[in-house]
C-alpha atoms as one frame of an Amber mdcrd trajectory, in Angstrom:
protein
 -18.468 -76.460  53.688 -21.898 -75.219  55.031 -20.375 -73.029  56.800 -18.762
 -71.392  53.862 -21.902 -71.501  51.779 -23.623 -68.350  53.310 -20.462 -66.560
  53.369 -20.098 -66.955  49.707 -23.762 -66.124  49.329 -22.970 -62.865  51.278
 -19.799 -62.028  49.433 -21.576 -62.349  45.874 -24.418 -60.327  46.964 -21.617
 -57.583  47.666 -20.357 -58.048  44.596 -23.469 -57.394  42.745 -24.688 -54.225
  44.832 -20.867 -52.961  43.771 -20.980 -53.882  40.426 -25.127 -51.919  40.340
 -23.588 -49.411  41.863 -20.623 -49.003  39.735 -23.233 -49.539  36.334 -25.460
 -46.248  38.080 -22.376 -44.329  38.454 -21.559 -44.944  34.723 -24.993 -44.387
  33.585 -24.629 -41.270  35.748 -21.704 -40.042  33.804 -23.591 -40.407  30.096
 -26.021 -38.502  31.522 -24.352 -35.800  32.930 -22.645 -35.896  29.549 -25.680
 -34.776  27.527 -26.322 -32.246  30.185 -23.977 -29.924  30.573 -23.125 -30.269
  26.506 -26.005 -28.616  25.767 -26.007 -25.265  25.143 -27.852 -23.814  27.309
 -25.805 -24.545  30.588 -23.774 -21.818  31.930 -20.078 -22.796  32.109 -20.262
 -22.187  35.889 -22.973 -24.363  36.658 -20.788 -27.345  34.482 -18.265 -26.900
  36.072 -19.815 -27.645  39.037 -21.769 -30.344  38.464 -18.930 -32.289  36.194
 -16.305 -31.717  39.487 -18.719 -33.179  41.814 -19.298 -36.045  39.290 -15.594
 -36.382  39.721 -15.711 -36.709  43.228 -17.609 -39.494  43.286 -15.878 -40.964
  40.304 -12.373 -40.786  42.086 -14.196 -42.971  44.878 -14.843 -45.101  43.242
 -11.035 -45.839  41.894 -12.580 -46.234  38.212  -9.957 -45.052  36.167 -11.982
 -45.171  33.108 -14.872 -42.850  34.735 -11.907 -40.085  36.629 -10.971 -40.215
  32.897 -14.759 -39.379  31.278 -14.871 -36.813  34.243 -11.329 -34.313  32.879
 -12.730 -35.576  29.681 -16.029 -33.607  30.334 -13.691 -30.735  32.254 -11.732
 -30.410  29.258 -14.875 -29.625  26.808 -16.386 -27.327  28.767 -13.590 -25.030
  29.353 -12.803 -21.630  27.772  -9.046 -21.365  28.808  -6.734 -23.249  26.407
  -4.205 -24.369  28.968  -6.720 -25.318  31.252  -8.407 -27.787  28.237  -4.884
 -29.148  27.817  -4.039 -30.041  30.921  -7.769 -31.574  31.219  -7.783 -33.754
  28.677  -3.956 -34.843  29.628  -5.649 -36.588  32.555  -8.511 -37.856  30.621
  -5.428 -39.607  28.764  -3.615 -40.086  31.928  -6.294 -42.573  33.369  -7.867
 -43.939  29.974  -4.380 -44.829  28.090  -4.015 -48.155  29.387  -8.166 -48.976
  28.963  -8.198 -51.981  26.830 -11.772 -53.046  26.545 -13.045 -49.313  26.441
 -14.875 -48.481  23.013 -14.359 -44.626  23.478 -11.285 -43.965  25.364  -8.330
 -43.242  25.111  -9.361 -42.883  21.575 -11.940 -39.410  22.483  -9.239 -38.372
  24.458  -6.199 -38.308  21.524  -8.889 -36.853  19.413 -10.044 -34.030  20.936
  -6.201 -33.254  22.261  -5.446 -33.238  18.538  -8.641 -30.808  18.075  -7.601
 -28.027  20.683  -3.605 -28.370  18.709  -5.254 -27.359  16.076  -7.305 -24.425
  17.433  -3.517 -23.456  18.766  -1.631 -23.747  14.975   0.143 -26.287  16.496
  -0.553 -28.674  13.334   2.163 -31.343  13.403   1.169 -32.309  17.297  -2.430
 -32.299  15.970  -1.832 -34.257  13.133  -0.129 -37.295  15.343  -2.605 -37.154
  18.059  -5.164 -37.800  15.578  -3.191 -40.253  14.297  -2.890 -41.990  17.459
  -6.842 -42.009  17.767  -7.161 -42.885  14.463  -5.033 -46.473  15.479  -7.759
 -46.866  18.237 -10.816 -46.321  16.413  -9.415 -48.817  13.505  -8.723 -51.566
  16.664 -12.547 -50.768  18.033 -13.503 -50.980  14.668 -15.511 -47.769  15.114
 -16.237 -46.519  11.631 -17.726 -43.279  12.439 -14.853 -42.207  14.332 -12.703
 -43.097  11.735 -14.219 -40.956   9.457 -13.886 -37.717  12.027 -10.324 -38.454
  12.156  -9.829 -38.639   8.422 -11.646 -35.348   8.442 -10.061 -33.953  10.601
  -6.312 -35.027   8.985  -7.702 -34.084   5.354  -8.614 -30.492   6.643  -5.039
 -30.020   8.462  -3.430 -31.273   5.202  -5.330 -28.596   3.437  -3.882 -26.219
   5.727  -0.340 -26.781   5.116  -0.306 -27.522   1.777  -0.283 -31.327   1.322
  -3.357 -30.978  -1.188  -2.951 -34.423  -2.661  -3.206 -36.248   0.766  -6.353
 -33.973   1.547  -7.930 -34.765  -1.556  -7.505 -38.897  -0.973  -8.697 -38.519
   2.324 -11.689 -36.202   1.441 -12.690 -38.576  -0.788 -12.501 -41.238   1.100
 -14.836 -39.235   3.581 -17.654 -38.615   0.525 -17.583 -42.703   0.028 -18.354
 -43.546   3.430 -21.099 -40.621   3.395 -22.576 -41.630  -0.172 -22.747 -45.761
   1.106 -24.344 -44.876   4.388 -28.476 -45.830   4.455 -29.187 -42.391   5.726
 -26.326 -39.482   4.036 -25.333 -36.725   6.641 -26.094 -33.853   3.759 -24.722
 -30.985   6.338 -21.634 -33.113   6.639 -21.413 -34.356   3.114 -21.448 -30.396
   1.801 -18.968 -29.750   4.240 -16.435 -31.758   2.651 -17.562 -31.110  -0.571
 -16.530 -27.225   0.099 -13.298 -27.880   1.131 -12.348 -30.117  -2.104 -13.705
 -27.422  -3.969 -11.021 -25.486  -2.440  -8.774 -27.019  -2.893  -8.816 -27.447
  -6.523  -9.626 -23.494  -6.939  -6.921 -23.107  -4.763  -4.382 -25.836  -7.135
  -6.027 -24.337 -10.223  -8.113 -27.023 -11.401 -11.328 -24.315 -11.507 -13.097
 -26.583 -13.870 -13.085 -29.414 -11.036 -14.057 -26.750  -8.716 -17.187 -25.899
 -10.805 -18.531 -29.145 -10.663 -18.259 -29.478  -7.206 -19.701 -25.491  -6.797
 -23.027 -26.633  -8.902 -23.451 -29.663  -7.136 -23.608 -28.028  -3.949 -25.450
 -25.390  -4.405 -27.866 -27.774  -5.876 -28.167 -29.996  -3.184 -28.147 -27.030
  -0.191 -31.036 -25.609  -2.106 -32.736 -29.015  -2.014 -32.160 -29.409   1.736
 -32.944 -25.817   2.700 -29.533 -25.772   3.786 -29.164 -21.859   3.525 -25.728
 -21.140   5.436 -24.073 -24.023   3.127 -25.751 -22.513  -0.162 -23.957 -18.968
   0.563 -20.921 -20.652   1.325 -21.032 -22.640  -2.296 -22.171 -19.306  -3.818
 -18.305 -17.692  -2.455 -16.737 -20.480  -3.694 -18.592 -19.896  -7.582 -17.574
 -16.244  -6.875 -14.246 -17.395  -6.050 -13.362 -19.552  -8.891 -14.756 -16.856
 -11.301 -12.634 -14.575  -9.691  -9.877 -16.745 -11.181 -11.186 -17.402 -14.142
 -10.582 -13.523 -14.986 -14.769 -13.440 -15.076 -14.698 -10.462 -12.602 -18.018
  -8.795 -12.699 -19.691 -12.163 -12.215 -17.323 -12.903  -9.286 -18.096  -9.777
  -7.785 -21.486  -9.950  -7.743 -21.859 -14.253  -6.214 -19.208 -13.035  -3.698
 -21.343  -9.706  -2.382 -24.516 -12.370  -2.587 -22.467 -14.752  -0.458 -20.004
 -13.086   1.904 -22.395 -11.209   4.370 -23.217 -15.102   5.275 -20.249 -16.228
   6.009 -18.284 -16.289   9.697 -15.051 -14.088   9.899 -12.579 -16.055   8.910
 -13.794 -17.014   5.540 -15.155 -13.339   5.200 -11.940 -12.266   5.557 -10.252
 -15.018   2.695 -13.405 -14.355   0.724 -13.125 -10.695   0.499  -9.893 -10.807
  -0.574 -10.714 -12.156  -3.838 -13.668  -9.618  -3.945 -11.104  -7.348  -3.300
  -8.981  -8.865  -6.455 -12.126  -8.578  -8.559 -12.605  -5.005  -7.820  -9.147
  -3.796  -8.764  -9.438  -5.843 -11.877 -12.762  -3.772 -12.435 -10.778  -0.082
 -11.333 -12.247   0.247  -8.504  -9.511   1.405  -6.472 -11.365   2.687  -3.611
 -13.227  -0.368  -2.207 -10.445  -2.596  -3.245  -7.889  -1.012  -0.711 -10.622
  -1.116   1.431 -10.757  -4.627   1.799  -6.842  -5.316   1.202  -6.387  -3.058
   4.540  -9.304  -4.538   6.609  -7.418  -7.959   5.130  -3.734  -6.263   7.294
  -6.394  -5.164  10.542  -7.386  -9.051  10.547  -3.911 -10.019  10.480  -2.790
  -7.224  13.142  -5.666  -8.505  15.287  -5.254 -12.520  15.021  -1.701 -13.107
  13.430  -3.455 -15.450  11.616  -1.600 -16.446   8.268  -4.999 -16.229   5.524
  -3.532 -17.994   1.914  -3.988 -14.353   0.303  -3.343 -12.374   2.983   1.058
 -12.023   1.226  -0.799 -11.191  -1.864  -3.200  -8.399  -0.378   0.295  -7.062
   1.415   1.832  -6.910  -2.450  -1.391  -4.606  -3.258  -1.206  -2.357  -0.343
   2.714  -1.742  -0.896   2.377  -1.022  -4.882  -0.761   1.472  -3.799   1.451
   3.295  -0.955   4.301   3.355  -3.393   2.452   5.023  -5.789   1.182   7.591
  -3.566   4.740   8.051  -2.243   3.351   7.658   1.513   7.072   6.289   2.926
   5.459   5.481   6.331   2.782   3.245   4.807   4.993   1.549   2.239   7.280
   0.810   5.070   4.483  -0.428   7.425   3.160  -2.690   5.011   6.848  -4.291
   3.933   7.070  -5.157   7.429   3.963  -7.032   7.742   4.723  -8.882   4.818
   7.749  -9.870   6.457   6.155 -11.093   9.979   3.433 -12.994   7.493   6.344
 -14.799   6.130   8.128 -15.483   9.199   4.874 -17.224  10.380   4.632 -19.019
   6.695   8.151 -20.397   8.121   6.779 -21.709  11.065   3.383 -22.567  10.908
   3.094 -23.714   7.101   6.416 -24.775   6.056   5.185 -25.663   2.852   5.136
 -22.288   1.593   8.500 -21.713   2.307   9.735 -23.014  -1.177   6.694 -21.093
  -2.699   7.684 -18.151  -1.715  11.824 -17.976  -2.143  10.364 -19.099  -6.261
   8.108 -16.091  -6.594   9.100 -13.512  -4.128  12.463 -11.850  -3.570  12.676
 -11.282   0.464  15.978 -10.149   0.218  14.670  -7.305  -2.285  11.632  -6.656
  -0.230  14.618  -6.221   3.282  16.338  -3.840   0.728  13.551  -1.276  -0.025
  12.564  -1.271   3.731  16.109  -0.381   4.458  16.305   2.023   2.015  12.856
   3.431   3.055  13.897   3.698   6.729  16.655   5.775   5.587  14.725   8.114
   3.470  12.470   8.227   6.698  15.040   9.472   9.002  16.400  11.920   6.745
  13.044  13.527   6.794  13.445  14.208  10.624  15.462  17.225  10.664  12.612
  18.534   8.279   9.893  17.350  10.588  11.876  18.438  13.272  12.084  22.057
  12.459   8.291  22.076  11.258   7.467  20.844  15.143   9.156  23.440  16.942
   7.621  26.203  14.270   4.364  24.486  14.902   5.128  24.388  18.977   6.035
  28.239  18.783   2.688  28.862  16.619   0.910  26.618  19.384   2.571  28.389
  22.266   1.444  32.057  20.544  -2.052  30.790  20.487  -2.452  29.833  23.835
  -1.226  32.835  25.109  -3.491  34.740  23.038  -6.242  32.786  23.884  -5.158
  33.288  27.665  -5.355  36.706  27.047  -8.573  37.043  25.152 -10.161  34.968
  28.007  -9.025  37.385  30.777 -10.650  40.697  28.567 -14.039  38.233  28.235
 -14.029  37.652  31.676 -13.322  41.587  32.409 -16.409  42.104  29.789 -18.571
  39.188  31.685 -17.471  41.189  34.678 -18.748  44.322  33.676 -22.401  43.137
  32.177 -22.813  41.096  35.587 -22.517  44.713  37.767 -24.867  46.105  35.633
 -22.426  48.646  34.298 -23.887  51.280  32.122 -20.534  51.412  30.093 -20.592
  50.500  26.334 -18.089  47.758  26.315 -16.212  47.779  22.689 -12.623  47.349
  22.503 -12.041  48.491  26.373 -14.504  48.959  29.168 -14.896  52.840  29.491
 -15.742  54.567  32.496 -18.922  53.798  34.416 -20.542  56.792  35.035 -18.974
  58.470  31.674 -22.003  60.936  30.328 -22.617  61.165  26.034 -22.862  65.187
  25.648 -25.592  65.577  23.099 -24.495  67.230  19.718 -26.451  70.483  18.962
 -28.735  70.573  16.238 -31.509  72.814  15.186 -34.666  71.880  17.251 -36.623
  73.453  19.421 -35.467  72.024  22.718 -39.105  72.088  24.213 -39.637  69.549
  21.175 -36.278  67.877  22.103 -37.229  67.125  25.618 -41.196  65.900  25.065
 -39.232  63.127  22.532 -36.871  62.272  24.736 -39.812  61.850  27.373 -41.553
  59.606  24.702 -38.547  57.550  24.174 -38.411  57.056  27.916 -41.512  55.673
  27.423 -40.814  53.604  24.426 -37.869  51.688  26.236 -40.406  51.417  28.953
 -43.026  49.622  27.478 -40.675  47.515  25.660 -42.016  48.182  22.532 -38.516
  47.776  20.495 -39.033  44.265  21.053 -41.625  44.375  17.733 -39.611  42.319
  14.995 -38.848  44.682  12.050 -39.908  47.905  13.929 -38.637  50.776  11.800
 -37.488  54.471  12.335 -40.767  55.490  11.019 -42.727  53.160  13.338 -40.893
  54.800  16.296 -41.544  58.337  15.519 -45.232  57.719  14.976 -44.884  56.432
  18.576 -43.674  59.575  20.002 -45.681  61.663  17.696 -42.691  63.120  15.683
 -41.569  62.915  12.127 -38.466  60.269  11.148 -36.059  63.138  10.360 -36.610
  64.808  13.878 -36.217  61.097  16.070 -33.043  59.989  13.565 -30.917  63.646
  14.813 -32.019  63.386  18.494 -31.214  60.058  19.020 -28.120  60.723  17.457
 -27.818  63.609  19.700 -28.930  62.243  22.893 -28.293  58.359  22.592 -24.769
  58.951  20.607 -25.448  56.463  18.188 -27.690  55.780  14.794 -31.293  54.153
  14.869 -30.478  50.721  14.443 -27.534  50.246  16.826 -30.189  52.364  19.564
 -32.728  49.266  18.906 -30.460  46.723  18.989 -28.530  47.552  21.965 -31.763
  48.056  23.830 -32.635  44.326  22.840 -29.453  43.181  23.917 -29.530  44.668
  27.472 -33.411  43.332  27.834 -31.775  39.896  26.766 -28.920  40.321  29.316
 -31.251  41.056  32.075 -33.638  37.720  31.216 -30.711  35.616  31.019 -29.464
  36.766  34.437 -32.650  36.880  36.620 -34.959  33.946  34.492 -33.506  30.211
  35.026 -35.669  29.676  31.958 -33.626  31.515  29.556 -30.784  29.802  30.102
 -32.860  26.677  28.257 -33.478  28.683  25.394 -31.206  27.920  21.610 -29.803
  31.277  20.558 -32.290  30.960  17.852 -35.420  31.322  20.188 -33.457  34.072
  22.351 -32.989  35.645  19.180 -36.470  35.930  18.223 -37.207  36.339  21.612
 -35.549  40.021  21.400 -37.143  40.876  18.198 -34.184  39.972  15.984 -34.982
  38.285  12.605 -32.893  36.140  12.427 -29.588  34.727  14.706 -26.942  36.204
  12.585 -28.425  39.287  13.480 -28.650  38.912  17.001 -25.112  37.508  17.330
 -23.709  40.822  15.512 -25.619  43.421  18.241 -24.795  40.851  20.786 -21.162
  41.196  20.101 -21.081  44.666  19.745 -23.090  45.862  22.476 -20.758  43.406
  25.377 -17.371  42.290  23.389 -18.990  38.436  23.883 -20.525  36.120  22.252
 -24.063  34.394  23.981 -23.090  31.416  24.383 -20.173  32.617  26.564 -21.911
  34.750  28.507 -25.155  31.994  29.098 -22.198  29.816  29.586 -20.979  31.939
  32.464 -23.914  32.571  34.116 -24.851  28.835  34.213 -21.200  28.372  36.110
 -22.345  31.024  38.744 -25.152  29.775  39.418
């Protein structure tokens, strides 16, 4: 026996360093816990640290902490299978915990919470049941109260409004008895009865409810929750038939609110407007209501009345197409109804005919394809128009580029509607002057176009001839003589080819607007300067900048 007495001594003292070992392992998994739940964590960096947590926790052969660990996994995850499959191995290793205050019980809970996120509402429904059964045999009251949430808000969903409504209430008396009321969490619930009873038509219930919250998220500086409570007034006025009022607490509210509920909210804003004859922003709203859908294939409660709106408006504008489009989307909504919300499927074979709706999108798809041999005929007509224009613009780009061709080699020809010959000569028209006078102005011209002066904005015919010391009447017949064209188209075109010659020897032209080239060359104005431009090459500027930027 003294023999054995150190032994045991020894063995116990292993037991306790295990068992303090085991305690700092647990104590390291509720801290970890508060770690990487905080926002600020990357995901990466979680994952990390949870997995090697796990590690250590499948060491240890602790099925309770392995289970804590996928528990953790499971939260932090973005990828829905992944948080599935997670928290079926939190269950895995905690289903069988009996002394365990938290788990399996988290575990059912938050499986039932990602069913949810996934519409898949009758699994949710039973795994909150089944932690429901555990937090009732831990006697943990706060958990209970999630869970009844949780089920009320699901029974909402899918129709079961009296269940919700027992349940909710049973939610506000545990909130109203604690020492300390939750008033975040207490509002919460108090929205979604008001819902409800807007939604059932009990809008005087749903007042009360609207003016005690708003009341109470004033009082608690609660602003998200106030806007949210200002909707649902909007909301139940909406009903009511009291549609300017509605409109204007839903455009107070809505900008507050997170999609979802903008996009139930703004249906009834949408409702209001209509009511009010605003067309316009209405179908607005009804079709950003179909984009949500299109996006999400998310079943909103309005969203089969918007699609009633949109078809009556594309009916009346005899738009086939978008009557037809619209039928069909009320179609899929209602396959999903069949699915997803059974419920409604008795609401809507009482107040909607499908089979009618089926008939007029046959009948629609018909009148659609009988169209085609019209639209058919109008396509080739518009191919052949198409075809014509490209080949003119082919050719109308091969005669600019002969033009660009001929500016570039400093050709001396006047390009109009062909390029005439380079060297061709103008014979001068005779005319009665001396032609001892004749050649001094033509010597003062040369001069003229030397100096540049035709560059002076508004210069006139009488500015020129006191120039080169002659009358007006004298310079007007000799340039028309000698030049072979009138005053003004003799000023402009020697703007143009000073223009032509900056833009193909100074990079800094090329930076200029047409505007400042414009005034650059003396021109008043653009318009101006485009017309000489044109006439004088065949191009336009911008073509011919355009060109020279490409060589270079």
């Amino acid at each position: 026996m003294k023999k054995l007495l150190p032994f045991l001594c020894f063995f116990s003292v292993i037991l306790y360093c295990h068992a303090q070992k085991s305690d700092a392992l647990l104590e390291e998994g509720i801290a970890l816990k508060k770690k990487v739940l905080h926002k600020k964590v990357a995901l990466d960096k979680a994952e990390t640290l949870i997995r090697y947590y796990l590690k250590k926790a499948q060491e240890s052969q602790r099925k309770e902490l392995i289970g804590r660990a996928y528990y953790l996994l499971s939260l932090k995850n973005t990828d829905h299978q992944k948080k599935m499959l997670y928290i079926d191995s939190t269950l895995f290793y905690t289903k069988d915990l009996k002394t365990d205050t938290e788990f399996p019980m988290k575990g059912y809970f938050y499986k039932g919470l990602f069913l949810d996120m996934a519409e898949d509402y009758q699994r949710a429904i039973d795994n909150y049941l089944f932690a429901e059964s555990y937090a009732n045999t831990n006697q943990n009251t706060t958990y209970q109260y999630y869970i009844k949430y949780n089920i009320a808000f699901l029974k909402r969903r899918i129709g079961n409004y009296d269940e919700a409504i027992t349940l909710f209430k049973q939610c506000i008396d545990y909130e109203e008895a604690k020492e300390e009321m939750n008033v975040s969490s207490y509002l919460n619930i108090l929205l979604h009865l008001t819902a409800i009873y807007y939604e059932t038509g009990q809008l005087e219930k749903s007042s009360v409810i609207n003016q005690q919250g708003i009341q109470l998220s004033l009082d608690h500086k609660l602003t998200n929750l106030y806007h949210r409570f200002v909707v649902c007034s909007g909301i139940n006025l909406c009903l009511q038939g009291n549609y300017k009022a509605a409109v204007d607490s839903l455009e107070k509210g809505i900008p507050y609110l997170d999609k979802a509920n903008k996009i139930t909210s703004s249906f009834y804003l949408a409702k209001s407007y209509d009511a009010l004859q605003e067309r316009d922003k209405a179908l607005s709203l009804f079709q950003k209501i179909d984009t949500a859908f299109t996006e999400t294939q998310n079943l909103f409660l309005p969203i089969r009345e918007s699609y009633l709106y949109l078809i009556k408006d594309s009916k009346e504008k005899k738009d086939k197409e978008s009557q037809l489009y619209y039928i069909e989307q009320l179609l899929k909504a209602d396959s999903i109804s069949h699915i997803n919300y059974k419920y409604l499927s008795s609401t809507i074979t009482k107040k909607y005919d499908i089979p009618e709706l089926m008939a007029d999108r046959d009948h629609l798809i018909a009148d659609l394809k009988s169209d085609k041999n019209l639209i058919l005929i109008i396509s080739i007509i518009l191919v052949l128009l198409t075809l014509g224009g490209l080949l003119y613009y082919y050719r109308l780009k091969k005669l600019y580029k002969k033009r660009y061709d001929a500016i570039v080699n400093r050709s001396s020809a006047i390009i109009e509607e062909q390029i005439t010959v380079e060297n061709a000569q103008i014979r001068p028209i005779p005319i009665d002057i001396d032609e001892s006078t004749i050649q001094e102005i033509l010597k003062q011209l040369d001069i003229f176009e030397a100096e540049k002066s035709y560059l002076t904005n508004q210069i006139s015919l009488k500015d020129v001839a006191k120039i080169v010391n002659t009358n007006s009447k004298y310079l007007s017949k000799i340039i028309n003589s000698h030049k072979g064209k009138n005053f003004a188209t003799y000023i402009n075109d020697l703007r143009v080819d000073y223009i032509i010659n900056c833009i193909q020897h100074d990079p800094l032209y090329l930076k200029y607007t047409i505007r400042a080239i414009a005034t650059e060359a003396g021109f008043s104005n653009q318009e101006g300067f485009l017309r000489a431009f044109r006439k004088r090459t065949g191009l336009k500027p911008s073509y011919f900048i355009k060109k020279i930027q490409e060589s270079q």
